[in-house]
MARFI-667936 format. One record per residue (C-alpha): residue in one letter; x, z, y. Coordinates in steps of 0.2 Angstrom, whole numbers, padded with zeros to 4 digits, always signed. Layout:
aXZY ...
END
This chain:
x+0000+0000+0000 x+0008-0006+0017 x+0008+0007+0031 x-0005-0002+0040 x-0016+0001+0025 x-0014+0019+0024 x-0018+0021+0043 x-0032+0010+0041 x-0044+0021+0029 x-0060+0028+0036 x-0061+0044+0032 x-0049+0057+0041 x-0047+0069+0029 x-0042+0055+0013 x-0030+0048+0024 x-0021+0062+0031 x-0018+0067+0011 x-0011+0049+0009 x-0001+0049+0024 x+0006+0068+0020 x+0009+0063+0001 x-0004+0073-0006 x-0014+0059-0015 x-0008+0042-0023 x-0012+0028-0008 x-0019+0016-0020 x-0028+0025-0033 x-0032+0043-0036 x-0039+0051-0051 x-0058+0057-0045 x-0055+0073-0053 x-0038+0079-0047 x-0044+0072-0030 x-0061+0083-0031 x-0050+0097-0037 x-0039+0096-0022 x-0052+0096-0010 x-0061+0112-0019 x-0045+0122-0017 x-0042+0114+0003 x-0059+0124+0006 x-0053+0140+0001 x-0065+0153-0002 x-0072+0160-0018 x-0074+0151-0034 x-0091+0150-0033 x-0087+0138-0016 x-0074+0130-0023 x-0083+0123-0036 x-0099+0118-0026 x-0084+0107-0015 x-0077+0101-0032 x-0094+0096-0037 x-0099+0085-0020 x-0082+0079-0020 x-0085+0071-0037 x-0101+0063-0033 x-0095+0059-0015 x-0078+0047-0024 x-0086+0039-0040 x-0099+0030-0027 x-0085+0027-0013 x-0080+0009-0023 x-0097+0002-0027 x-0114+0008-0029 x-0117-0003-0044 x-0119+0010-0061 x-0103+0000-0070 x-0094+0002-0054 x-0098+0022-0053 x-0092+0023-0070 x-0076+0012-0067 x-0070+0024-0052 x-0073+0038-0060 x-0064+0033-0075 x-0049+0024-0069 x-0049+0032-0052 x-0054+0031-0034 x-0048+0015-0026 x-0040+0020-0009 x-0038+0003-0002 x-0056-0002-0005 x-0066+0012+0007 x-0062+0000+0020 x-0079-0009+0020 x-0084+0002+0005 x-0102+0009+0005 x-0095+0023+0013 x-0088+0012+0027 x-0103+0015+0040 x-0094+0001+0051 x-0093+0012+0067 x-0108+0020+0064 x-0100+0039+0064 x-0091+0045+0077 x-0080+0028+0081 x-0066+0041+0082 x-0056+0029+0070 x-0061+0010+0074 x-0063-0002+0062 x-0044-0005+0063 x-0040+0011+0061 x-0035+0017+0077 x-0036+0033+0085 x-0050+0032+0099 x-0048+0044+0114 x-0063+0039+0122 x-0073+0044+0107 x-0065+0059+0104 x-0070+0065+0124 x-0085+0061+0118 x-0083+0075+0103 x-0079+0086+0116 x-0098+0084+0123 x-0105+0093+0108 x-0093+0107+0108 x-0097+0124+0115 x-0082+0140+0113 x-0080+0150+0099 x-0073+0167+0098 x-0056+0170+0091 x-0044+0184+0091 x-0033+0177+0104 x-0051+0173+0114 x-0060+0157+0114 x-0058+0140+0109 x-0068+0125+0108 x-0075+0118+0091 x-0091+0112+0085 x-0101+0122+0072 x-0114+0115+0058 x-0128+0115+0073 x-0116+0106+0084 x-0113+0092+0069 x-0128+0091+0065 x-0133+0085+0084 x-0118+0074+0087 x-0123+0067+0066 x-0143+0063+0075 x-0134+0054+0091 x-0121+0044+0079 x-0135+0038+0071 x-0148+0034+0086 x-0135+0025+0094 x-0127+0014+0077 x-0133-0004+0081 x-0141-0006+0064 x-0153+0008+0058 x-0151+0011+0041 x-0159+0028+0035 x-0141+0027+0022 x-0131+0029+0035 x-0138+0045+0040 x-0139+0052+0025 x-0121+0049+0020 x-0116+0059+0035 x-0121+0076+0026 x-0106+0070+0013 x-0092+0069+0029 x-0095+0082+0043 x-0104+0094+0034 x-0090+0095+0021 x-0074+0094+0032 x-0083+0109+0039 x-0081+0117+0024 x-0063+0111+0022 x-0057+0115+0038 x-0068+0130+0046 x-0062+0145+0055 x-0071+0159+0057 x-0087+0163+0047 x-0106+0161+0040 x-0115+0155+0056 x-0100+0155+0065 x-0091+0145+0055 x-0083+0129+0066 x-0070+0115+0066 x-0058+0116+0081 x-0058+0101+0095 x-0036+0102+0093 x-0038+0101+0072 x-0048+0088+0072 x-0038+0079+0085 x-0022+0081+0077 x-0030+0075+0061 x-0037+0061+0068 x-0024+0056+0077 x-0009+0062+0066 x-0014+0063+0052 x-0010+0079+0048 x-0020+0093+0041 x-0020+0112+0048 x-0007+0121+0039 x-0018+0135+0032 x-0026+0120+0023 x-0007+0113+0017 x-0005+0129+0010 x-0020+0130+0000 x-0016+0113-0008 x+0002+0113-0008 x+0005+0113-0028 x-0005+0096-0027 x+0010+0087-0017 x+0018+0073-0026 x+0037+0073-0029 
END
């Protein structure tokens, strides 16, 4: 996979593991993958595997939403180079944070920014955007995506909702993702290192 392919991936949190060697950049195995991203949430077993589980349901359909496909990916693996323009690929439906070319977007992360509000922390506040929060900016996404389908929405609850769980701070209803971790994931590519440590036995030598 070319560098250009590995910066052009949809999905933030998949291509900050390829681009920090934590997952193989053409294809992964759905399990490993799923159990990766069940020990990057943290939190007890019981929520780990709940992430495990969505996780698996969330790759096998990421290549094709064809039965046979399913069953192909999650056999022989998750296809890295294919979620471009995969049926997870909302074509800049989402937040257009990463462009179609796979491009950091500033303009639409000051637009993240709107649906922000602080959060409490021990040094004091910093601003983040809970599940209410995602849940408002997921609604906008999809009023203003130029083709209306219901899918769209609905494969949302599979993205923001779950990077929450991966990357949150604090707790329960005040749980939140961080404006600067999200911008230095999207931007970078780089996950928080509380997360990195969680995951770190899953780095590839």
């Amino acid at each position: 996979m070319t560098e250009a392919n590995k910066q052009n991936i949809p999905c933030p949190f998949i291509r900050a593991l390829v681009a920090t060697s934590y997952i193989q950049a053409d294809v992964e195995p759905v399990q490993r993958l799923a159990e990766l991203i069940g020990e990057a949430a943290g939190g007890s077993r019981a929520n780990k595997t709940k992430v495990r589980i969505l996780s698996v349901g969330i790759a096998a359909i990421a290549n094709g939403l064809d039965p046979m496909k399913i069953g192909k990916t999650y056999m022989d693996g998750l296809k890295i180079p294919e979620l471009r323009g995969g049926p997870l690929d909302k074509r800049g439906v989402n937040s257009r944070i990463i462009d179609q070319n796979g491009s950091f977007d500033p303009e639409q992360y000051e637009r993240l920014k709107t649906f922000a509000k602080e959060f409490s922390t021990a040094d004091g506040k910093e601003l983040g955007i809970g599940l209410k929060e995602i849940k408002i900016m997921m609604d906008q996404n999809a009023e203003r995506a130029p083709s209306k389908r219901s899918v769209d929405r609905m494969l949302m609850e599979g993205e923001w909702p779950v990077l929450l769980q991966v990357m949150q701070k604090g707790e329960g209803d005040d749980a939140y993702l961080s404006l600067d971790e999200l911008r230095i994931l999207f931007a970078d590519r780089r996950l928080p290192a509380r997360v990195e440590e969680r995951i770190a036995r899953f780095r590839l030598s």
